[in-house]
Structure formats: C-alpha cells, structure tokens
One Martini backbone bead per residue (centre of mass of N, CA, C, O) as a GRO file, in nm:
protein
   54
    1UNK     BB    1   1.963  -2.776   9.161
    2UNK     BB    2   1.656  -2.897   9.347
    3UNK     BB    3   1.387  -3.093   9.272
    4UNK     BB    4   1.122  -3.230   9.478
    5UNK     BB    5   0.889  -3.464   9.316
    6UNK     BB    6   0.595  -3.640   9.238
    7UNK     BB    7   0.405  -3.703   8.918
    8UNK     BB    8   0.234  -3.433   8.851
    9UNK     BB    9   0.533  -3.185   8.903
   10UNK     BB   10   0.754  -3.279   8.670
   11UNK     BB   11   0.711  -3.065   8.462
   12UNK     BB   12   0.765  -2.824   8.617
   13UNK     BB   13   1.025  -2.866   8.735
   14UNK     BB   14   1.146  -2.883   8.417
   15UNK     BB   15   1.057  -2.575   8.357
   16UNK     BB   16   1.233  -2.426   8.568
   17UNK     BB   17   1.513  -2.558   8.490
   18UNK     BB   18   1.488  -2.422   8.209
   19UNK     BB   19   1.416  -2.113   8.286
   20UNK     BB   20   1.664  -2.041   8.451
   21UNK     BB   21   1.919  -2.262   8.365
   22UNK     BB   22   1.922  -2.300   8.032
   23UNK     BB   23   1.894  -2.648   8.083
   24UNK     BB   24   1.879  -2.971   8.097
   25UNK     BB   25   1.735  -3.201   8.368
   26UNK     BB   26   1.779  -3.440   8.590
   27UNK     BB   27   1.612  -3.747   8.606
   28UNK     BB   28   1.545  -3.915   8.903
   29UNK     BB   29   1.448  -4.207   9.074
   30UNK     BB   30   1.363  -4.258   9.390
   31UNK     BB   31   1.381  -4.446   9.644
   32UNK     BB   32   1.239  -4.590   9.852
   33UNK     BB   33   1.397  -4.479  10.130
   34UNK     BB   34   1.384  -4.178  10.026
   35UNK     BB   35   1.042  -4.148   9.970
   36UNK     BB   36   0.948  -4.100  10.256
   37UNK     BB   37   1.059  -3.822  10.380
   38UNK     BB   38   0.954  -3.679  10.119
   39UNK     BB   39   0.817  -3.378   9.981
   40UNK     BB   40   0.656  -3.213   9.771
   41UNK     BB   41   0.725  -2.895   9.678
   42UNK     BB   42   0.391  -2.852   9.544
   43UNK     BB   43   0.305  -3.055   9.798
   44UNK     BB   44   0.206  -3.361  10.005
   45UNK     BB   45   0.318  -3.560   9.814
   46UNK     BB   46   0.512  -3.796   9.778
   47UNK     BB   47   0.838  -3.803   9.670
   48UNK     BB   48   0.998  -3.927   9.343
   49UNK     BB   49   1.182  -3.703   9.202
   50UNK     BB   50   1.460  -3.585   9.061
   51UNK     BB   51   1.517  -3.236   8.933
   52UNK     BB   52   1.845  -3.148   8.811
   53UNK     BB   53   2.108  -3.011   8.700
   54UNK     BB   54   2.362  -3.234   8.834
   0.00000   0.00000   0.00000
C-alpha cells in the first residue's frame, strides 16, 4: 500500500496505514523531479511523501 500526500495531510496517511495494516509505515520524501506530476490522495496540492508500508 502506497498513498502519496502532501505535508498538511502526512499525519493522516500514517494514520491509515497503521489503523488498517497495523505495522508502522515507512516515510520517504519524494524527489524533485517525482512530485512534479504527482497529486496528494487527498487534496489537490502537490505530493511531498510517500507513505507506504513496504
């Protein structure tokens, strides 16, 4: 599981991936040329993080 968030909505996707698949989350800031195209799942400011379980 991958959710791709902004710096405002970083909490929640951590949030999610421990209540859903109870395991702590790894946390990778995005680079430059990656969070150009992409979109935070939950709003429509450019994604910063990726939050992902694996």
């Amino acid at each position: 599981m991958k959710i791709y968030c902004c710096e405002e909505h970083v909490e929640l996707a951590i949030d999610i991936i421990v209540d859903e698949l109870e395991t702590f989350p790894q946390l990778t800031q995005m680079e430059d040329e990656q969070n150009l195209s992409t979109a935070c799942e939950y709003c429509r400011n450019t994604a910063i993080y990726v939050v992902a379980n694996k």
